[in-house]
N, C-alpha and C positions, 0 to 999 in steps of 0.2 A: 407332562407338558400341558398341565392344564389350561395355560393360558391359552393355548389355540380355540380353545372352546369358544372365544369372545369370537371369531370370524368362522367358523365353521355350518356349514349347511349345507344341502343333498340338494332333493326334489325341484328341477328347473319347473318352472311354472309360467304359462303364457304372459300372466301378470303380475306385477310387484303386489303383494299382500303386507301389511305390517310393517313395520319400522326395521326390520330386521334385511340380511342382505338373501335376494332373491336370485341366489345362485349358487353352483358350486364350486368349491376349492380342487385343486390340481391333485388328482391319483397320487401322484407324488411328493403330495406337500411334506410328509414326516419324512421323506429320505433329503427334500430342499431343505428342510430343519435343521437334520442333522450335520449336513454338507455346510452351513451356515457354522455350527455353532462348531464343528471342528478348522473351520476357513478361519473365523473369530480366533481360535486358539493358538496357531499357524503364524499369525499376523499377518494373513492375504485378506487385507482388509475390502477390498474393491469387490475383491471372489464372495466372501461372505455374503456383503451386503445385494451383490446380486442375486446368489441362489434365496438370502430373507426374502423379497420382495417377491421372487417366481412362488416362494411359501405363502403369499401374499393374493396370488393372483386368482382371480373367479372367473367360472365358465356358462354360457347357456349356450344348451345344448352341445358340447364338448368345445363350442368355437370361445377364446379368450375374450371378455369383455374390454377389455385393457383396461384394465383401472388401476393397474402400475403400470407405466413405461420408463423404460428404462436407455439412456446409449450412453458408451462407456467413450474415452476421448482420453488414452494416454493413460496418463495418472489420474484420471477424474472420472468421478460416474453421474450425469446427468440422469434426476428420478423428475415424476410426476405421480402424482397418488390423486384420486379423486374420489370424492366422498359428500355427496349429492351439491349443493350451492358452491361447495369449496373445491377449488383446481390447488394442490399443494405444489411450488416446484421447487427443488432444489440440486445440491450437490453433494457429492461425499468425495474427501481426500484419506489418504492413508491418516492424518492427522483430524480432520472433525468431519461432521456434518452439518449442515446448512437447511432448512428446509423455508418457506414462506407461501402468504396464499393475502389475497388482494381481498381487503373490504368492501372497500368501497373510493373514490376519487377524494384526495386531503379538503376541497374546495367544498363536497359536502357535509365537512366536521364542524357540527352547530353546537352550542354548547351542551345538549341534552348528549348527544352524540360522543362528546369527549370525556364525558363527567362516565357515562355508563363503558366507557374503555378502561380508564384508569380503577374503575371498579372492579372490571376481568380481570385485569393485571395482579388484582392481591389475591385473585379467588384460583389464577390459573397455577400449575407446580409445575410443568417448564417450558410452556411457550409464555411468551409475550407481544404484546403488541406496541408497536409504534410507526413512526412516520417516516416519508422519504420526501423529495420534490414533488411527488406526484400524489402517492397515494397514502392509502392505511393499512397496514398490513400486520399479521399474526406471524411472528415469527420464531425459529424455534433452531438452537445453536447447542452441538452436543460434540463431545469430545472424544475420541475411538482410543483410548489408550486402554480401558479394559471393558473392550466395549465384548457385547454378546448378545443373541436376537433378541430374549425377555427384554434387555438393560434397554433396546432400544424402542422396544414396541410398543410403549408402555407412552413413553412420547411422542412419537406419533401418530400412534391413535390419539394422544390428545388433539394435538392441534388439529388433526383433520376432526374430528368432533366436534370440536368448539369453532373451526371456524365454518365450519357447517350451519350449525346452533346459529351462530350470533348473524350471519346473512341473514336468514331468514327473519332471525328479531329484530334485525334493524331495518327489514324492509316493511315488519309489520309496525313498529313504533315509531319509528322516525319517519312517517310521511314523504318529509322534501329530501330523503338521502335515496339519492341511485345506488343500487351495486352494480358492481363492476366484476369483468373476468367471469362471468356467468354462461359465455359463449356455447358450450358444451353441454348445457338444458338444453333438450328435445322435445319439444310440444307432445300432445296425447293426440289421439285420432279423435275427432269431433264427433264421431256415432258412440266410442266408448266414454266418452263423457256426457252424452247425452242419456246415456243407460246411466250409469252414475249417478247422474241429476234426477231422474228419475225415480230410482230407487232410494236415494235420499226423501224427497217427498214422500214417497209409498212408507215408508219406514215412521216418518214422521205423525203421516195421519192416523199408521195403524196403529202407534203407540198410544198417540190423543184416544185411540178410539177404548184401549183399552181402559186408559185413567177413568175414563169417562161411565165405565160398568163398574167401576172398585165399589166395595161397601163405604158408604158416606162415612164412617167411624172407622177409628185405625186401620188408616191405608197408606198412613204414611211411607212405611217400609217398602211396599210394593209398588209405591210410586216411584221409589229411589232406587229399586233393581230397574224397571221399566226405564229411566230415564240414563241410569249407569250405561246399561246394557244397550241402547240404543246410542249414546258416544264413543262408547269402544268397537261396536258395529261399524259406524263411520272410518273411523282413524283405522282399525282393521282390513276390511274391505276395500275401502274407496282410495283411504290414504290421499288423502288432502293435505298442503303443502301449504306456506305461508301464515298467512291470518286466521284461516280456518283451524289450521291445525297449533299452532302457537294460545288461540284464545280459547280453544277447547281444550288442551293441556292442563292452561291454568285454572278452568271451572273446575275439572276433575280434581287437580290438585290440590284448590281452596277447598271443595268437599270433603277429603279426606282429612284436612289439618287442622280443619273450623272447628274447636271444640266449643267454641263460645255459642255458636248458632246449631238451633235447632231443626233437626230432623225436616218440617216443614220449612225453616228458610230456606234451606239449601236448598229441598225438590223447586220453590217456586225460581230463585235465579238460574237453576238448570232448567224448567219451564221456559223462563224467558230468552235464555241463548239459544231453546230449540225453535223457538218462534222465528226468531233472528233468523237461522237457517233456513228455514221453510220459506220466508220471505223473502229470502236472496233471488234475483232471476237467474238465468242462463247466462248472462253473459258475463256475470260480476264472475258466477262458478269457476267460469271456466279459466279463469287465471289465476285461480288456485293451486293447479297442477302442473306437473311438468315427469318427464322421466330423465333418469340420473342414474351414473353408476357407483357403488359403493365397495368400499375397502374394508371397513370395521362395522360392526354390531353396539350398536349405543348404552345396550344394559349389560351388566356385572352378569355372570352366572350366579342363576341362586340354585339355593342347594336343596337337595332333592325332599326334605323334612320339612322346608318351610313352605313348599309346593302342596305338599301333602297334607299340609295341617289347615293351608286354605281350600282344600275341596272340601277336607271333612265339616268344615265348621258351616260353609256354601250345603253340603247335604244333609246336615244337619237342621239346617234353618226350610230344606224342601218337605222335608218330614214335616215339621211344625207346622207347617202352610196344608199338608194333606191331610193331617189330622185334623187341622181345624176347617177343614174342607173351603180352603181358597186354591181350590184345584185350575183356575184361569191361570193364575201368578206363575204356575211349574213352569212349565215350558219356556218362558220367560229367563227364570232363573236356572234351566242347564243349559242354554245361549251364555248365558252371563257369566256362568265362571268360566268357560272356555276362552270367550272375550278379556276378559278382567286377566285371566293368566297368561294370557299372548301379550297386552296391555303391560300389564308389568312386572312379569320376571325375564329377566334371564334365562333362555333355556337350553338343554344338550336338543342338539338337532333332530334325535330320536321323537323326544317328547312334540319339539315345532311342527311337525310334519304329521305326527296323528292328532293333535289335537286340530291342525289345520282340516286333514281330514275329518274331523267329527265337525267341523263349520262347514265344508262345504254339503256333510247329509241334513244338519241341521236345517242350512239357510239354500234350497235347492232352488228357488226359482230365480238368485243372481247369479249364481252358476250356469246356469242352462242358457241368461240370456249372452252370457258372456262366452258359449259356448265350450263349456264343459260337460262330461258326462255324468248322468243325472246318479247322484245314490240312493235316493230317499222319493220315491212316488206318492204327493200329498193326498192326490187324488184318491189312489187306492191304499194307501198307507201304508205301502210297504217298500223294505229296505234293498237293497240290491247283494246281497246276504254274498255269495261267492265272489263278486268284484271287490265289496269290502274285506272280506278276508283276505281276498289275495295283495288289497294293497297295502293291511299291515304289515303281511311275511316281507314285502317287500323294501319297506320302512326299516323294517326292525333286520333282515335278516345282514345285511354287509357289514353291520357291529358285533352281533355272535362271535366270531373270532377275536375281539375283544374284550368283550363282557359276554362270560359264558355263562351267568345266568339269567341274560335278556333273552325271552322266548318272545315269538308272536303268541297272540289272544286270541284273535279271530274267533276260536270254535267257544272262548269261553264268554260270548257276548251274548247277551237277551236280545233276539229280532221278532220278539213279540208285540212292541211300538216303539217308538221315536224317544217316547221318554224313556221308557225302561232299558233300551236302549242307551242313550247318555247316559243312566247312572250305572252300568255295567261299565260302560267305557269309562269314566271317570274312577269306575274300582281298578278298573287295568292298570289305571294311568298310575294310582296309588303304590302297585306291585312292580313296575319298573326295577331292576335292579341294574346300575351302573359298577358294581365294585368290579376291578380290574384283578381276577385272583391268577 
């Protein structure tokens, strides 16, 4: 049942980190699964789709988020799925399903606006969108005659992804478009975004501070981990919402595809969107954010070799830098693939959750102000050795009876410093084994 992997995650956490969902699934999600996919075979179609959606459901702190609701009415099952900007609601009959989620108001459809729909429309595989008397809507019609949970989850996760995605783009491109049906955003606490804000500046200056030591001749490279690693830092950490996170997407994303521009263009237009940042005030910040509950996980699972092949090549390129004694940059660049790999793969929850950990000993003093407990004492520089073993085994050990040859690390980790340190943890990360024997 691989696919479960796209919504699965453990460790409740006080605050949302990453793009990914910051909760856990139901003890009993694989027996809702199963109860699903023999209810599907059965033709108890209603029954099905209500144990899929309990399969579906995430907890903090063992109390239900509700980010499916559900009430059944006869022959009819009334759903709700919500998945951050986007409220989905629909229906299910023994015969289809129905599902739909609100744009925005028809009266703000300008032609920039209508032009960039009928473009999702060729890009999307089974929602689409269109109109009613009132509104814009993403909507998504599926038929139950051989239906089963894979057959259906697949659709909507789309549409709750996409009309996620495109809220947020059309609030950042289209200017004069409202959205609508957004009721169910919940402001942040004005002291946690003020630490937020905070630490985005600190982060900013320290980074200028280090450009600003590099050797005047080829510094390119380390300008470009420096500036990567401080964008995925943000988006990680902070997890900015709207424009913020929408136009740093696309920087990061033109870096990566740009083959035409070189190495220093690119550092200088990420230069200049970090200035952009730094110069934002407090108040523009803080409607960046909002908290939201989520259903699905936005990235694919990748697969544990291609995981592997970018640490190596990541500690590969830290060696080069120690041999040529640009010993500033290290540190730098074991933040950065941790960032970069939470960034953009896909991953089993095992791997999310230590490498989470190896950020919060990394980057301890927004931890601390956010009041977590410290692993990494910069001061005296040393690790929290027995706390962080024990929250591998902790990590690692409720999979053991599934993959029996995932062991915790702990005892086989270097706490001689911070750095030797990450690249110990980053060799664990490499020894993972998932095979299910």
């Amino acid at each position: 049942m691989s696919w479960l992997n796209f919504f699965e995650t453990k460790t409740p956490l006080k605050h949302p980190f990453g793009r990914g969902i910051n909760a856990t699934i139901s003890p009993n999600e694989e027996d809702f699964f199963n109860k699903s996919s023999e209810a599907f075979e059965n033709k108890e179609i209603l029954n099905a789709y209500e144990y899929f959606f309990k399969s579906l459901e995430n907890y903090t702190n063992k109390i239900s988020n509700n980010n499916i609701t559900t009430h059944r009415e006869n022959e009819k099952l009334n759903f709700e799925i919500f998945q951050g900007t986007a409220r989905i609601s629909g229906y299910i009959t023994k015969e289809h399903l129905y599902a739909e989620s609100i744009l925005t108001k028809k009266e703000f459809a300008n032609v920039a606006l209508k032009r960039y729909i009928l473009e999702r429309n060729y890009q999307l595989t089974y929602a689409y969108y269109f109109s009613d008397d009132t509104h814009i809507k993403l909507k998504l019609y599926h038929d139950n005659i051989t239906m089963t949970p894979q057959k259906i989850f697949f659709p909507l996760r789309e549409i709750a992804l996409n009309a996620d995605f495109d809220k947020e783009y059309a609030r950042c491109e289209f200017l004069d478009v409202t959205l609508d049906d957004i009721q169910h955003l919940t402001p942040i606490n004005q002291d946690e975004l003020q630490i937020k804000y905070d630490f985005l500046r600190q982060w900013i200056t320290s980074s200028n501070d280090i450009i600003n030591t590099l050797p005047s001749n080829d510094n390119a490279g380390m300008q470009a981990f420096i500036y990567l690693e401080l964008l995925f830092k943000i988006d990680y950490m902070l997890v900015p919402k709207y424009e913020i996170y929408q136009k740093m997407s696309k920087r990061v994303q033109e870096y990566f595809s740009d083959e035409n521009s070189s190495i220093e263009t690119k550092n200088e237009e990420l230069r200049i969107y970090v200035d952009s940042l730094q110069k934002m005030s407090f108040e523009e910040f803080s409607t960046k954010f909002y908290d939201a509950k989520y259903t699905f996980n936005p990235t694919d699972r990748t697969s544990n070799e291609e995981i592997n092949r970018f640490i190596s090549d990541s500690l590969n390129k830290i060696r080069w830098y120690k041999n040529n004694r640009y010993n500033k940059i290290i540190p730098t660049i074991y933040r950065y693939i941790s960032f970069s790999v939470l960034y953009n793969y896909g991953l089993h929850p095992v791997t999310r959750e230590l490498l989470h950990t190896l950020v919060e000993i990394q980057n301890p003093k927004f931890f601390k102000a956010l009041e977590y407990s410290i692993l990494y004492d910069e001061e005296h520089e040393s690790l929290t050795k027995k706390i962080i073993i024990s929250r591998i085994e902790n990590i690692i050990e409720p999979y053991t009876k599934r993959f029996k040859e995932l062991k915790p690390f702990g005892d086989k980790l270097n706490f001689s410093s911070l750095n030797e340190f990450s690249n110990s943890f980053y060799l664990q990360i490499q020894n993972l084994n998932f095979e299910e024997i």
